[in-house]
C-alpha positions as CSV (number, residue, x, y, z in Angstrom):
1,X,3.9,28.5,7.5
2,X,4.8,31.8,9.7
3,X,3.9,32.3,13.1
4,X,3.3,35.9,14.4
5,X,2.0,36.4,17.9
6,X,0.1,33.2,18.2
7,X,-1.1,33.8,14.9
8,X,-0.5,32.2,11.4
9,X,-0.2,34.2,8.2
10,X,-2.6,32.5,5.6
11,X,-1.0,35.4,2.9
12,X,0.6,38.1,1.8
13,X,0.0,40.4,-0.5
14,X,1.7,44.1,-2.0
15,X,-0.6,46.9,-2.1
16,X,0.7,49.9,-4.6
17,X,-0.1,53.3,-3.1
18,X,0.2,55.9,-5.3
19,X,3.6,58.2,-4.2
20,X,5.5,61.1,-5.6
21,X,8.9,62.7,-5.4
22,X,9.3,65.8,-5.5
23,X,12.1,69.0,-5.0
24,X,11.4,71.3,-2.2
25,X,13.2,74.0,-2.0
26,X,13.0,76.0,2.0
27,X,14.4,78.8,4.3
28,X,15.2,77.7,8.0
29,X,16.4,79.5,10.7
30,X,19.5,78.1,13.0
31,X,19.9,78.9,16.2
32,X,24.2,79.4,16.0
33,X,26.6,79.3,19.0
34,X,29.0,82.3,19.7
35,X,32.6,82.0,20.1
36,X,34.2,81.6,23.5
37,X,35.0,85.3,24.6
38,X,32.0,86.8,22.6
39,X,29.7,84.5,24.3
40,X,31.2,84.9,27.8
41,X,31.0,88.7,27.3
42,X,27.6,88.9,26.7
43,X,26.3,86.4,29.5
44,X,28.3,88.4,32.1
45,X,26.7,91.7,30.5
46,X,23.4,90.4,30.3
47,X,24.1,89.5,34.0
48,X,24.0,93.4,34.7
49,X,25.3,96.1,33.2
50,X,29.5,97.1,34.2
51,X,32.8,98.9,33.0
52,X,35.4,97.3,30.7
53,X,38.0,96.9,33.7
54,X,35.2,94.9,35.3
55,X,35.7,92.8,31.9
56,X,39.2,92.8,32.2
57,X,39.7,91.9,35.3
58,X,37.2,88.6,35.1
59,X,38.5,87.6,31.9
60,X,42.1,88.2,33.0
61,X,42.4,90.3,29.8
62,X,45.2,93.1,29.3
63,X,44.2,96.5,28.1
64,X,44.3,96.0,24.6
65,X,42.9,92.3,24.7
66,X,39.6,94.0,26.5
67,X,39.7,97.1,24.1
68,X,39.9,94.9,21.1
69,X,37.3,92.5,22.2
70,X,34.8,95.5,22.9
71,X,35.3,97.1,20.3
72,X,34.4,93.9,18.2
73,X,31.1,93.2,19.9
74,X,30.3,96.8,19.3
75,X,30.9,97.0,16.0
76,X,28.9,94.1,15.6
77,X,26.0,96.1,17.3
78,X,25.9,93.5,20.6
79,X,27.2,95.8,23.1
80,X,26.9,99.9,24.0
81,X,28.3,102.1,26.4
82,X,26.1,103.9,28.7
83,X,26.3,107.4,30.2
84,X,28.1,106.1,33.2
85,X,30.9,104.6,31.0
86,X,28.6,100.9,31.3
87,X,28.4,98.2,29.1
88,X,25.0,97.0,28.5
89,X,23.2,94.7,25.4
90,X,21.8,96.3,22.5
91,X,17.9,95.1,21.9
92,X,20.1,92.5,19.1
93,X,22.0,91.3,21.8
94,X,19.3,90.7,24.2
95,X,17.0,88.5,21.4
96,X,20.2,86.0,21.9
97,X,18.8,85.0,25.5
98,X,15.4,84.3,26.1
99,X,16.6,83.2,30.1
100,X,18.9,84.7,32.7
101,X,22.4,83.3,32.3
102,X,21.7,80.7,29.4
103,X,24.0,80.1,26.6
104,X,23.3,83.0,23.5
105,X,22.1,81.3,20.3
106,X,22.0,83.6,17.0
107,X,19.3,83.4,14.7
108,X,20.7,82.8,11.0
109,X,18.3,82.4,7.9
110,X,19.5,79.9,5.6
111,X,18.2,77.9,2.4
112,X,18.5,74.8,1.5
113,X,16.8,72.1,-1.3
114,X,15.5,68.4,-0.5
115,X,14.5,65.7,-2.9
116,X,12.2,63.9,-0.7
117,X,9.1,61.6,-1.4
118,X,5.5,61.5,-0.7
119,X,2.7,59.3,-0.8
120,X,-0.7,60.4,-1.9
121,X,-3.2,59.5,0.6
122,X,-1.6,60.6,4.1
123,X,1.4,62.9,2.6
124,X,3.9,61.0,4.4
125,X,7.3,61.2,4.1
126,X,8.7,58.4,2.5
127,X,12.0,59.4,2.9
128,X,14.8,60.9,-0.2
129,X,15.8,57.5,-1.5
130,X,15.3,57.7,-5.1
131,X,13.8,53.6,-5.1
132,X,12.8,52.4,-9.1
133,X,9.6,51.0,-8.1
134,X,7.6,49.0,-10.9
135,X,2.9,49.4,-11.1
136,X,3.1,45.1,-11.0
137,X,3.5,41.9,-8.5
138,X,1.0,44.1,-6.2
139,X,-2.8,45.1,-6.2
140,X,-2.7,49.2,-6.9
141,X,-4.8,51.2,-4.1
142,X,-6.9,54.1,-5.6
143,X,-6.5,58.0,-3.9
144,X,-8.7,60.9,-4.3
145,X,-7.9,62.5,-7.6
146,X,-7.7,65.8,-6.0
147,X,-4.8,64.6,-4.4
148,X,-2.5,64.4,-7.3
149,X,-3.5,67.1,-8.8
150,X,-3.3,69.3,-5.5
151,X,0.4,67.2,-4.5
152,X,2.2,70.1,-4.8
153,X,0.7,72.5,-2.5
154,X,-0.2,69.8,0.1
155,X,3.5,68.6,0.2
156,X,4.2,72.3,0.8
157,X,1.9,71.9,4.3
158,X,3.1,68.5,4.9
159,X,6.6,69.4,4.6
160,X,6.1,72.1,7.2
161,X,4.3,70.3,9.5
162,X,6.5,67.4,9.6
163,X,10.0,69.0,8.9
164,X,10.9,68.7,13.0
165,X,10.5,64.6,12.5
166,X,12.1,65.0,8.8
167,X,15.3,66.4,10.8
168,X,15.3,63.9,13.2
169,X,15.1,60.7,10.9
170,X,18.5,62.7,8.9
171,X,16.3,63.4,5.7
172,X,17.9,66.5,5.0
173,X,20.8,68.0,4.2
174,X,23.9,67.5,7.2
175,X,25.0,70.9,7.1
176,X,21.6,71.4,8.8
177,X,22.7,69.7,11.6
178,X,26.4,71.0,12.0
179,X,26.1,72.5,15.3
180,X,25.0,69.3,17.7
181,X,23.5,71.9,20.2
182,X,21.8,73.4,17.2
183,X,18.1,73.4,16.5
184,X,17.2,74.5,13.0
185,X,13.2,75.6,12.6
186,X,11.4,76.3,9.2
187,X,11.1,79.8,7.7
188,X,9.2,78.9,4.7
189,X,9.1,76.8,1.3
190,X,10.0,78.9,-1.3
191,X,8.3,76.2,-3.9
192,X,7.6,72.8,-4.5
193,X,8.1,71.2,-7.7
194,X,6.9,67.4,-8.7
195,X,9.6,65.1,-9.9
196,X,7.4,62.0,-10.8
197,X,5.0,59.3,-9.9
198,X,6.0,56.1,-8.5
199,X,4.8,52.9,-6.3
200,X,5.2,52.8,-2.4
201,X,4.8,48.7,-1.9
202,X,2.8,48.1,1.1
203,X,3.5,44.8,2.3
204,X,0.1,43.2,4.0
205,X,0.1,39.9,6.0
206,X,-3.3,38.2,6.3
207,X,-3.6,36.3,9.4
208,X,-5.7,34.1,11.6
209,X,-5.5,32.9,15.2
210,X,-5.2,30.0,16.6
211,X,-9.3,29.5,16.5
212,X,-8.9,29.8,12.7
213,X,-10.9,33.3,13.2
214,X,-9.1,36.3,10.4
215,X,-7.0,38.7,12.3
216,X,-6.9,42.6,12.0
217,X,-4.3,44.0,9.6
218,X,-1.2,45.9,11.2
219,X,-1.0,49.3,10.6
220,X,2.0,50.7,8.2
221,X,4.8,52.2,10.4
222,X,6.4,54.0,7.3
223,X,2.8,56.0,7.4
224,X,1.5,59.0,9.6
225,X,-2.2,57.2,10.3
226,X,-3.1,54.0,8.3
227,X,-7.1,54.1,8.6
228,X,-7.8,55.9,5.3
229,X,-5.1,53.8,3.4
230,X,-7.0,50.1,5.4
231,X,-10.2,51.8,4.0
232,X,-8.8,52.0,0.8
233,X,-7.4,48.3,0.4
234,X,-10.5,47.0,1.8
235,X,-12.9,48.9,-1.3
236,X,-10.1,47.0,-3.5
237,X,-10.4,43.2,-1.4
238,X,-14.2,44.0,-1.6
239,X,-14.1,44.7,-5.8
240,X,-11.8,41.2,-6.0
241,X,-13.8,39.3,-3.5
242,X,-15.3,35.9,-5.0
243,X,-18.4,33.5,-3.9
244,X,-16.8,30.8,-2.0
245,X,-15.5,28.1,-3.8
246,X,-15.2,25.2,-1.5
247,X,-17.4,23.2,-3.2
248,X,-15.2,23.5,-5.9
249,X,-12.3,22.9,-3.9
250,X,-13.3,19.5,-2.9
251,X,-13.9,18.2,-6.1
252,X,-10.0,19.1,-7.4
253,X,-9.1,17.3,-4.1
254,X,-11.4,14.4,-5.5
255,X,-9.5,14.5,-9.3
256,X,-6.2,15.1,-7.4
257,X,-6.1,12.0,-5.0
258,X,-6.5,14.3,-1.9
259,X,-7.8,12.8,1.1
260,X,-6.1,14.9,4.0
261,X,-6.8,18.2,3.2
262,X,-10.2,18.5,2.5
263,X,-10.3,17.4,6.3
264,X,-8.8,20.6,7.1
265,X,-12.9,22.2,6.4
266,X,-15.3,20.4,8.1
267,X,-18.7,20.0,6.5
268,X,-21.0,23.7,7.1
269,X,-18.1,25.4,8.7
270,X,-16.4,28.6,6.6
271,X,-13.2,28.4,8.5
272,X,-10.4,26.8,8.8
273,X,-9.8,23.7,11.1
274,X,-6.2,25.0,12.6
275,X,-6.2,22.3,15.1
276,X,-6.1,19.4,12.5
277,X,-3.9,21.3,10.3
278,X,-1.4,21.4,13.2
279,X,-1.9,17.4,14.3
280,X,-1.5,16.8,10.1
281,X,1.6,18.1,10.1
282,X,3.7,16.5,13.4
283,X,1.5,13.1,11.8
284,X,3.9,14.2,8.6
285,X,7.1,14.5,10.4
286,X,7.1,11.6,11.5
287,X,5.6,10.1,9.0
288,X,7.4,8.5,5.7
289,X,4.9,9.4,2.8
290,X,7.2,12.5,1.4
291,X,4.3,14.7,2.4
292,X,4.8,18.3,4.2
293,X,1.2,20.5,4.3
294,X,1.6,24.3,4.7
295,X,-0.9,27.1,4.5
296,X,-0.2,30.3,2.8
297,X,1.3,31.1,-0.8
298,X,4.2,28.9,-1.8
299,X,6.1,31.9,-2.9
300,X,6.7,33.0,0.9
301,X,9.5,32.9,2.3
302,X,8.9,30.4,5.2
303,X,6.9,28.2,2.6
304,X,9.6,28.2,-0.4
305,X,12.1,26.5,2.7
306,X,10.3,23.6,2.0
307,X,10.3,23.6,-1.7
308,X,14.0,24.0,-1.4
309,X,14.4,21.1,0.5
310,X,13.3,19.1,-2.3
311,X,14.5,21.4,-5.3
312,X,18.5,21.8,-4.2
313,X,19.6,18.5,-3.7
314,X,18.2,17.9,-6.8
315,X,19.8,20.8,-8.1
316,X,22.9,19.6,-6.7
317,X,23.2,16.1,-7.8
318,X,22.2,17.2,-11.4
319,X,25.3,19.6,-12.0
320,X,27.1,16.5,-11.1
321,X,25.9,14.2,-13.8
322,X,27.2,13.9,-17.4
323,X,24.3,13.0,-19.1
324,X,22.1,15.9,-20.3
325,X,19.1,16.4,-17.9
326,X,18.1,19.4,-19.3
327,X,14.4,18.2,-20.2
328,X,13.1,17.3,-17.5
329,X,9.7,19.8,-17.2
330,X,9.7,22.1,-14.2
331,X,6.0,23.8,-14.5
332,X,4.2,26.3,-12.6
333,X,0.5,26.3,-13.2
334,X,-0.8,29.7,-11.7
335,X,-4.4,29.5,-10.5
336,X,-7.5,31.8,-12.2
337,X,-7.3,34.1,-8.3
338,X,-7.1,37.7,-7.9
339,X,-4.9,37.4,-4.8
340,X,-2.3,35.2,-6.5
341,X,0.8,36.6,-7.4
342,X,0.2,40.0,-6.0
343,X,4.1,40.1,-4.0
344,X,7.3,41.1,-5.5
345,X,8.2,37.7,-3.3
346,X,6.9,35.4,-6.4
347,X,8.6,37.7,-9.0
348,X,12.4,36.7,-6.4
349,X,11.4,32.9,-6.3
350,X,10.6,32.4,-10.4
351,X,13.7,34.4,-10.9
352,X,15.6,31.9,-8.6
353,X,14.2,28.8,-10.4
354,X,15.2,30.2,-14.1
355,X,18.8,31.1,-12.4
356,X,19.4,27.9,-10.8
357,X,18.2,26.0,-14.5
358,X,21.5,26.0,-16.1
359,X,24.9,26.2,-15.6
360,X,27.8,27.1,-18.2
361,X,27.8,24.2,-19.4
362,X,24.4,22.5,-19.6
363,X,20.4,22.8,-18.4
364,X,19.3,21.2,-14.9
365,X,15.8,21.5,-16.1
366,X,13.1,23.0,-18.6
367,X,10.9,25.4,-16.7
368,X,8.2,26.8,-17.7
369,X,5.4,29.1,-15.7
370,X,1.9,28.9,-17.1
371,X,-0.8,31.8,-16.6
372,X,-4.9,32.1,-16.7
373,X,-6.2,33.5,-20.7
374,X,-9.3,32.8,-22.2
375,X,-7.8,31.9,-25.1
376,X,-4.9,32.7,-27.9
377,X,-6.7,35.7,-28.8
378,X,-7.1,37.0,-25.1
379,X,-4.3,40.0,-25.8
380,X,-5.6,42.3,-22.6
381,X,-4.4,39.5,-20.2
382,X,-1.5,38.2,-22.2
383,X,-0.1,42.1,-21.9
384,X,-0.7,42.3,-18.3
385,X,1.2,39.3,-17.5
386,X,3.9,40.4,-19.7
387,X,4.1,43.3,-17.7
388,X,4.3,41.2,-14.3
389,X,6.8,39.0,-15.4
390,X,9.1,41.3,-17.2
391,X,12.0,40.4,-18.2
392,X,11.2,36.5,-18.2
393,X,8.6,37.1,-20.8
394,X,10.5,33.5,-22.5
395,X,9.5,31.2,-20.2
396,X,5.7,32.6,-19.8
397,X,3.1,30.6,-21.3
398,X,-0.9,31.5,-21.7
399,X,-2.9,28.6,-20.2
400,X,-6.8,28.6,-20.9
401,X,-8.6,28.6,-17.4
402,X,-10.2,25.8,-16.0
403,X,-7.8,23.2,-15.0
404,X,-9.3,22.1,-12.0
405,X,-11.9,24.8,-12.2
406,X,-9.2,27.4,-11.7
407,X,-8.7,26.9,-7.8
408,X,-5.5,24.8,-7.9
409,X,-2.2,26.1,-8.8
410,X,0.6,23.7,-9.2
411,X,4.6,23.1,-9.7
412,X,5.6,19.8,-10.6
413,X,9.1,18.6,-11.2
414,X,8.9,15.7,-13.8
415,X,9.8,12.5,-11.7
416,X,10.6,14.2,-8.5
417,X,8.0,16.1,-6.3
418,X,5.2,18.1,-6.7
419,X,3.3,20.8,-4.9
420,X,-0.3,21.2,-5.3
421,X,-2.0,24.7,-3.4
422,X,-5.7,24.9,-3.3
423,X,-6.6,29.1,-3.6
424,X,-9.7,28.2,-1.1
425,X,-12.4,31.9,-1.5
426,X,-14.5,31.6,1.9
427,X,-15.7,35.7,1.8
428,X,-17.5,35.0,5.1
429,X,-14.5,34.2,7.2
430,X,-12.0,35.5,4.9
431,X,-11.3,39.0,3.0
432,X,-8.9,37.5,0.5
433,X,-8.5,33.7,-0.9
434,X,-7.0,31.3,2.0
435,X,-4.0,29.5,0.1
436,X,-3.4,25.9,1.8
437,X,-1.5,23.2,0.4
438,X,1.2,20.4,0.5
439,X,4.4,19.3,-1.2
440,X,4.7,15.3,-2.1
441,X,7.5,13.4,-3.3
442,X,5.7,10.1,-3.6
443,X,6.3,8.4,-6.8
444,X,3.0,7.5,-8.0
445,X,1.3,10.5,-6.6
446,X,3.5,12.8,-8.3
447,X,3.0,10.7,-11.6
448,X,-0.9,11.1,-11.1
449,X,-0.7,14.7,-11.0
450,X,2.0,15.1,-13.3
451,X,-0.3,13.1,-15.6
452,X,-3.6,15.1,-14.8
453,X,-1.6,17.9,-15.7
454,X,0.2,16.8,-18.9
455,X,-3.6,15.9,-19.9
456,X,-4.7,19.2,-19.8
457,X,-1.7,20.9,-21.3
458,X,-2.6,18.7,-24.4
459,X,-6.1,18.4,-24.7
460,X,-8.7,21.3,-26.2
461,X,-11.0,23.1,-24.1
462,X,-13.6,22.7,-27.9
463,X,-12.6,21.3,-31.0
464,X,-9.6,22.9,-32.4
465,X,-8.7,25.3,-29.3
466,X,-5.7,23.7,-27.7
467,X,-5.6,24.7,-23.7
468,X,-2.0,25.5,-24.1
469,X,-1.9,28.7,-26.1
470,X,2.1,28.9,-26.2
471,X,4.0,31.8,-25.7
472,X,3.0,34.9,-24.5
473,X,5.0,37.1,-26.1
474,X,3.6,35.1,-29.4
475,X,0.3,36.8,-28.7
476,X,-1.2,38.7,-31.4
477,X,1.4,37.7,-33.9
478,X,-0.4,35.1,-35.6
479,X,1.6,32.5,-37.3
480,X,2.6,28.8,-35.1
481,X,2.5,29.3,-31.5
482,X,5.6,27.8,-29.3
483,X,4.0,24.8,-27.2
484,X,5.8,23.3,-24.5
């Protein structure tokens, strides 16, 4: 579990805003500094108006070293000479200064091209990184249509509007900034030119306090004002938001063997009991039942510590062994929620368990993940979960929903440990599903679920319609299925 402020994140979750890049092309104007002697000429001129052996004998200059640099600033159309044989500025000259003996700056117009990217709901830049962001592991957040289709032109406002704090984060182009004393301003954008469309991941932690009441979401730093974009994601929570299923939930803890956590909900109450949760847990410590409760998705990172506590020293001790281990069954059940999944972080943690399942010379363990269908011909799903867990599409298995009504998702180690999370829907407390679960490594409770799980894997939800559909990527092919 993850502490923040007193408060515990229940889960996390990526929102997709929509986001383009695009290549700007501008004119700014640079305020330059002079050389020594020009500059020091013209400050003592502006000063007031005097005679080149006044000049001369300031600057300690000979005759021709005065004449020469005279007849430079002249030339250049910085100085005159008046009727009385003077020096004075020309009207040029004097736009150098805007105060009595300050330092001349010279206006130069320059252009100049950034790649630089935008999302499409505040027109915020994102920055000129050119990140390979993928539409999955996240839930996608819906814009105005207009602003796609306007992007261009409202990048060209943004860009103008926000091209002092572009500057200042080092967005553009260095030779902008050459001059440390230099203070470049925009002239115009010459055009503005859309590159393509891509993902900016929003990374949301849902969180209650310490009275088990939700807590209000964080604003995003990376954007210029966050309301329209927390109006946006709650329309999409609202769409995915379920009846509550506690009801539900109790009687998978019932089928489970489950006594402790349906504690955690006391009878009429909608929210969660953080209190007991917390005395459960020291009770664990010290306790020698193998059992560790958490709340939140097991694919964060403070919850996959303790699945690692269990899963390396396993890892470990089988690369040591001689005798082939490699099929022992590690399988993920995935649970029929909307919420679940939605974070690149599960995407990094099923990667790390294929990784660590072999090594040059043998396999540590058969894994397998196992995802919601309605069945073998359910091909709308079976593509979208190809698409999430591209490129381990070989290890992805279609699972017809219902084990355990769809709340509980599940990895189980064969003969080692197993970690059971109830996906607990309670809309009145609760935007999103409130994940809360526990990891076990005693014996004859892991071989109960293990079991309740093997049962389902290789029974029929009617006659003739196994519950394990096989591979996903065998989906639509017809012809024998691969069962694991």
């Amino acid at each position: 579990m993850e502490i923040i402020e007193n408060n515990l994140a229940y889960h996390e979750i990526d929102f997709l805003l929509p986001a383009q890049r695009f290549n700007i092309n501008f004119s700014y104007i640079t305020q330059k500094g002079l050389p020594f002697v020009r500059e020091f000429v013209l400050r003592l001129v502006h000063l007031a108006p005097i005679s080149a052996t006044q000049v001369a004998a300031f600057f300690g200059f000979s005759h021709g070293e005065v004449h020469e640099a005279i007849e430079d600033l002249v030339d250049r159309g910085e100085l005159t000479l008046t009727a009385d044989g003077r020096l004075t500025l020309t009207e040029k000259a004097n736009g150098y200064f805007t105060e009595l003996g300050e330092v001349p700056r010279l206006s130069l117009l320059r252009d100049s091209t950034a790649y630089l990217s935008f999302d499409l709901a505040t027109f915020s830049c994102l920055g000129k990184d050119n990140f390979f962001e993928k539409w999955k592991a996240g839930l996608p957040i819906k814009v105005d249509n207009d602003n796609a289709s306007r992007s261009e032109k409202l990048v060209e406002k943004s860009f103008q509007r926000q091209f002092q704090k572009i500057l200042d984060d080092g967005l553009l182009s260095k030779s902008l900034m050459e001059d440390e004393n230099d203070i470049p301003s925009i002239y115009a954008v010459t055009s503005v030119n859309k590159i393509k469309q891509l993902p900016l991941r929003l990374p949301v932690k849902f969180k209650v306090s310490e009275e088990g009441e939700n807590v209000e979401r964080d604003d995003f730093e990376i954007l210029s004002n966050s309301d329209y974009v927390h109006g946006q994601i709650s329309l999409e929570i609202d769409h995915l938001s379920r009846p509550s299923n506690l009801d539900d939930i109790r009687i998978a803890m019932e089928e489970i063997g489950d006594s402790e956590t349906s504690k955690l909900f006391e009878i009429g109450s909608d929210r969660i009991n953080l209190r007991y949760l917390e005395d459960l847990r020291k009770f664990e410590k010290n306790s020698r039942k193998g059992r560790n409760t958490f709340l939140g998705p097991i694919y964060s990172s403070a919850n996959w510590e303790l699945v690692q506590m269990h899963l390396a020293p396993l890892i470990k001790e089988r690369r040591e062994r001689e005798v082939d281990v490699g099929r022992t069954s590690f399988l993920w059940v995935a649970p029929s929620d909307p919420f679940w999944g939605k974070s690149s972080s599960l995407q990094v943690r099923f990667a790390e368990i294929l990784n660590n399942a072999r090594t040059k010379e043998k396999r540590i363990y058969s894994p397998a993940m196992y995802l919601p269908v309605q069945g073998p011909d359910d091909l709308r799903s079976a593509r979208q979960w190809k698409r999430e867990f591209d490129p381990y599409t070989d290890t992805t298995y279609g699972l017809i929903e219902g084990f355990l009504r769809g709340n509980v998702e599940v990895l189980y180690f064969e003969g080692e440990f197993v970690v059971v999370i109830y996906h607990v829907s309670l809309p009145g407390a609760y935007p999103v599903s409130l994940p809360i679960g526990f990891i076990s490594t005693e014996r004859r409770f892991v071989q109960s679920v293990g079991g309740l799980l093997k049962r389902y894997l290789d029974g029929n939800s009617r006659f003739d319609r196994p519950n394990n559909c096989g591979l996903l990527t065998r989906f639509g092919r017809g012809g024998d299925q691969d069962h694991r």
